[in-house]
N, C-alpha and C positions, 0 to 999 in steps of 0.2 A: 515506415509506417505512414498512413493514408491518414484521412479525416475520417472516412469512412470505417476503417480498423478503429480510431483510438475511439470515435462515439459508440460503435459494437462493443468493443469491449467495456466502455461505459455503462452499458446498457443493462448492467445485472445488479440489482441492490448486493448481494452477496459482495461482488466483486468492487461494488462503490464502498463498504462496510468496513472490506479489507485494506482498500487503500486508506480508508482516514486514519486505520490505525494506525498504519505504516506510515504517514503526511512529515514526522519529524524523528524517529527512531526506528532504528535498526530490529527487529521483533523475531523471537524464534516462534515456528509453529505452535509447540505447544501450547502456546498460552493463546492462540486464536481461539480455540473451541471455549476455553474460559471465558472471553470475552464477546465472542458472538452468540454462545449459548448454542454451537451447530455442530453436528456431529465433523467428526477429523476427516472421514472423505469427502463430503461436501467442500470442506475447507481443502483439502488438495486439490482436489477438482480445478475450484478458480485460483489460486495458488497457478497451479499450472497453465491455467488461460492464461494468466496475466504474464505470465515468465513466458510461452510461447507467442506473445504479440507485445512482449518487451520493454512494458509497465514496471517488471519488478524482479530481481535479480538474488540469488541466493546463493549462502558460503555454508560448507559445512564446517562445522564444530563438532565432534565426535562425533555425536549417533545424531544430532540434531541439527537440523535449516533452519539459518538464519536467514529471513528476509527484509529486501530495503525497495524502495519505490527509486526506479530508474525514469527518469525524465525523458520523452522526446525529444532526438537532436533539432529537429525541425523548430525554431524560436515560437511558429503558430502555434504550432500542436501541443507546445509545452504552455502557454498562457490557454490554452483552451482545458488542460489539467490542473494548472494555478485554479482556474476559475471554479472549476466543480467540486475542487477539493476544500475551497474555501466555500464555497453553498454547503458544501458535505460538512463542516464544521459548526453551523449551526442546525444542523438538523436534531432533533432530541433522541430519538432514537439512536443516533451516531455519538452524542454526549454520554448517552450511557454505558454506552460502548465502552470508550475511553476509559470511563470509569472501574469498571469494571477490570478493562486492561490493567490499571492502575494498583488495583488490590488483588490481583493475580498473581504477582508475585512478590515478597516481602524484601529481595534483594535490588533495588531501581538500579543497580550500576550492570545490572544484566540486560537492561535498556541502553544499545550504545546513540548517541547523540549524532545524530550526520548535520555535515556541513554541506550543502548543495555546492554540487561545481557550478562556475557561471554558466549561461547557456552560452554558447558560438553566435558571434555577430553574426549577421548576411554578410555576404559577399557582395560587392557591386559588381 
């Protein structure tokens, strides 16, 4: 991935909306439309962007995708997603969000907890 790719795909509030939710748990589809308030293909749609330029990776579970927020190997590109994902956490409109995520579903252990790999030193 480029600079160029990761601020493109930056570049879509949808697809900023989706990642904050995504910023510390594991998240099945379903519960995006709950929380974004947007129809389900809208939300595949950038679902899809972000899985094809490899922001964010998904496991099926029966009938349903679970998605997580994949890190840039590149140590740049990953502090240039640190950074917007942390702007994107104070944004209000993106707090409601959460919230909203939050009461979306009554079970939280359906929320799985990720633990970020380190990123790869540079190489000299």
């Amino acid at each position: 991935m480029t600079l160029d790719d990761l601020i493109g795909t930056l570049a879509d509030r949808t697809r900023l909306r989706l990642l904050n939710l995504l910023r510390d748990s594991e998240i099945c589809v379903c519960f995006f439309v709950v929380a974004l308030r947007t129809s389900q293909p809208k939300i595949s749609r950038h679902l899809a962007y972000l899985r094809r330029n490899g922001l964010v990776t998904a496991r099926r579970e029966g009938l349903w995708q679970h998605y997580r927020i994949t890190p840039p190997p590149e140590p740049e590109l990953a502090a240039v997603l640190r950074t917007v994902m942390s702007a994107c956490a104070g944004d209000p409109e993106m707090q409601r969000d959460r919230q909203r995520l939050e009461k979306a579903c009554c079970n939280p252990e359906k929320f799985v907890k990720l633990h970020p790999a380190p990123i790869p030193a540079l190489e000299d």
